[in-house]
C-alpha positions as CSV (number, residue, x, y, z in Angstrom):
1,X,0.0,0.0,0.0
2,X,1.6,3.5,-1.2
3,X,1.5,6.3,1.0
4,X,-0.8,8.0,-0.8
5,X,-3.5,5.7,0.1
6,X,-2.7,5.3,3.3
7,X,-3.0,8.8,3.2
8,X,-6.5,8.8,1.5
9,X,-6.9,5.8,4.4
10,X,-6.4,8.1,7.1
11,X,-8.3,10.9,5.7
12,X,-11.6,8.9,4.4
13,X,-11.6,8.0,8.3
14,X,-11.0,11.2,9.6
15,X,-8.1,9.5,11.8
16,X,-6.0,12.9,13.2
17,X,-2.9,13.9,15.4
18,X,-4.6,14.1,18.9
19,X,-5.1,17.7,20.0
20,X,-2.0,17.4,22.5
21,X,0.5,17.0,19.7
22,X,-1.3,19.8,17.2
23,X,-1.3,22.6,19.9
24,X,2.7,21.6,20.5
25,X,3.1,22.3,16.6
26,X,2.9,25.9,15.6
27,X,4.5,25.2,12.3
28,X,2.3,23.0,9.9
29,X,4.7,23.4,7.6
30,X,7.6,22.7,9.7
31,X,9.8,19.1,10.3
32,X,7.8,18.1,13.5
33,X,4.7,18.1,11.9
34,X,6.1,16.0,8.8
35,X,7.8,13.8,11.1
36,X,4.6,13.4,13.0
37,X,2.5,12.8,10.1
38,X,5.3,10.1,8.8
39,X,5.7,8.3,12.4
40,X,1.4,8.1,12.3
41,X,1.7,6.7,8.5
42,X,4.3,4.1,9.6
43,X,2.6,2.9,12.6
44,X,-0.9,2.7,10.4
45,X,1.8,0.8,7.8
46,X,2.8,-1.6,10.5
47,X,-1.4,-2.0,11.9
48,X,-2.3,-3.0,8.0
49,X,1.3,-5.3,7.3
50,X,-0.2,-7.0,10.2
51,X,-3.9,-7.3,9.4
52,X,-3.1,-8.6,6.4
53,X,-0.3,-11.2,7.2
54,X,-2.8,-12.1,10.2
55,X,-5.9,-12.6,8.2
56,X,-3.9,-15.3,5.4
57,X,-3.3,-17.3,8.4
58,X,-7.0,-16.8,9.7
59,X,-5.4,-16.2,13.1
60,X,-6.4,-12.2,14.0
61,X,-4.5,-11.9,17.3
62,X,-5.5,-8.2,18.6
63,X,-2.7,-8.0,21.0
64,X,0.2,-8.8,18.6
65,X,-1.1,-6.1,15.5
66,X,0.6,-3.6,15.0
67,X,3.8,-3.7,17.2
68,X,7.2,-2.3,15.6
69,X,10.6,-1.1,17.8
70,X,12.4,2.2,16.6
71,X,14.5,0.7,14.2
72,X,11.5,-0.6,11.9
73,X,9.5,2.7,12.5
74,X,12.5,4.1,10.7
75,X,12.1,2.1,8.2
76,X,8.7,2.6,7.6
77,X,8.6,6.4,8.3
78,X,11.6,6.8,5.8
79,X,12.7,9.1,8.5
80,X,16.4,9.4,9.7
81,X,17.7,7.2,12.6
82,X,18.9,10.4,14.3
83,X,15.2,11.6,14.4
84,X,13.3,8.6,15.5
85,X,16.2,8.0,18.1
86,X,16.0,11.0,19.8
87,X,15.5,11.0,23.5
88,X,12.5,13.4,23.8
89,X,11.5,13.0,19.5
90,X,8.6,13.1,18.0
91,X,7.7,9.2,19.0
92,X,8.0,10.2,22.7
93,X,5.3,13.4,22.1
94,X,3.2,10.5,20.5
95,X,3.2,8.3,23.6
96,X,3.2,10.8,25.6
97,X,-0.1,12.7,24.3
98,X,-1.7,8.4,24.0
99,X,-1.6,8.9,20.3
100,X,0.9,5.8,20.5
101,X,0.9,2.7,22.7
102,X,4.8,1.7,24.2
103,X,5.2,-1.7,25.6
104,X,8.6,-3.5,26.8
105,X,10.5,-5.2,24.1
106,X,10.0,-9.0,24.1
107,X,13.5,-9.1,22.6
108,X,16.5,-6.8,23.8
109,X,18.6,-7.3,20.4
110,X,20.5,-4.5,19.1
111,X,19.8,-2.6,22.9
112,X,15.8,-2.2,22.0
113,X,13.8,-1.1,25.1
114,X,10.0,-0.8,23.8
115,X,7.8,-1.4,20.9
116,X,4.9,0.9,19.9
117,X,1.9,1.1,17.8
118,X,-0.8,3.3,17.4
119,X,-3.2,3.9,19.8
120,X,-6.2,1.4,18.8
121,X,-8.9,4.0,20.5
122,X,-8.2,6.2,17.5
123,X,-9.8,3.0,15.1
124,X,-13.6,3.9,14.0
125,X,-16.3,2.3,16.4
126,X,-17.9,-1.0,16.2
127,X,-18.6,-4.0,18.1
128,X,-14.7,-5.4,18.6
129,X,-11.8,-4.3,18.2
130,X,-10.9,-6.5,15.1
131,X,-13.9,-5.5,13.6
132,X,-12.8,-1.7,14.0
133,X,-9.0,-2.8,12.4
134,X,-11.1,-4.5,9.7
135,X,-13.5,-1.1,9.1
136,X,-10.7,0.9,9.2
137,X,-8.6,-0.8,6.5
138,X,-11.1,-2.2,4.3
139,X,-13.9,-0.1,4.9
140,X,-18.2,-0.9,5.3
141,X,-19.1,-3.7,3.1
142,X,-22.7,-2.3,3.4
């Protein structure tokens, strides 16, 4: 999936930056803000890589969607190392305004402490949480 439709993704369910991290960023035009935007598209990346791989196997396992240390959120947000490293970066103002979920690593390889994902309160409404995964990436069948 490009980042363009995870773009139109986001925007066709009006998921947004919580109002914590927008009053923090004057500049909408500035890095934080684009960093922002590209840590929320990599963590929606990592939610749908997830769904996907889940649902061939028919096993949805809530709990384990979504998940991804620093290193692959680099690699999914194309941003720099030094940026997504960064003591008090913009994947700390994430967690720190619930926008992101952090967890302890299960595996301390390469010195990794935690694991995040985005916060699944921010997935539309339904009756379960899989259900609101499966609305939000494939949309209402109805």
């Amino acid at each position: 999936m490009s980042q363009v439709a995870i773009l139109e993704l986001i925007q066709a369910h009006g998921v947004t930056l919580p109002y914590e991290v927008r009053s923090r960023i004057v500049d909408t035009e500035g890095k934080l803000w684009k960093d922002a935007k590209a840590v929320t598209i990599a963590m929606i990346r990592a939610l749908i890589q997830d769904y996907y791989k889940q649902k061939s196997s028919n096993t949805l396992k809530l709990e384990e969607m979504g998940w991804r240390n620093r290193y692959n959120v680099h690699l999914l947000s194309g941003l720099s190392q030094r940026t997504i490293y960064q003591e008090w970066g913009v994947i700390e103002m994430l967690v720190e305004s619930d926008f992101l979920e952090r967890r302890p690593s299960p595996s301390h390889w390469g010195r990794q402490k935690y694991q995040y994902r985005l916060s699944l309160d921010f997935l539309p409404e339904s009756t379960s949480l899989v259900r609101s995964i499966q609305l939000f990436i494939e949309g209402n069948e109805d």
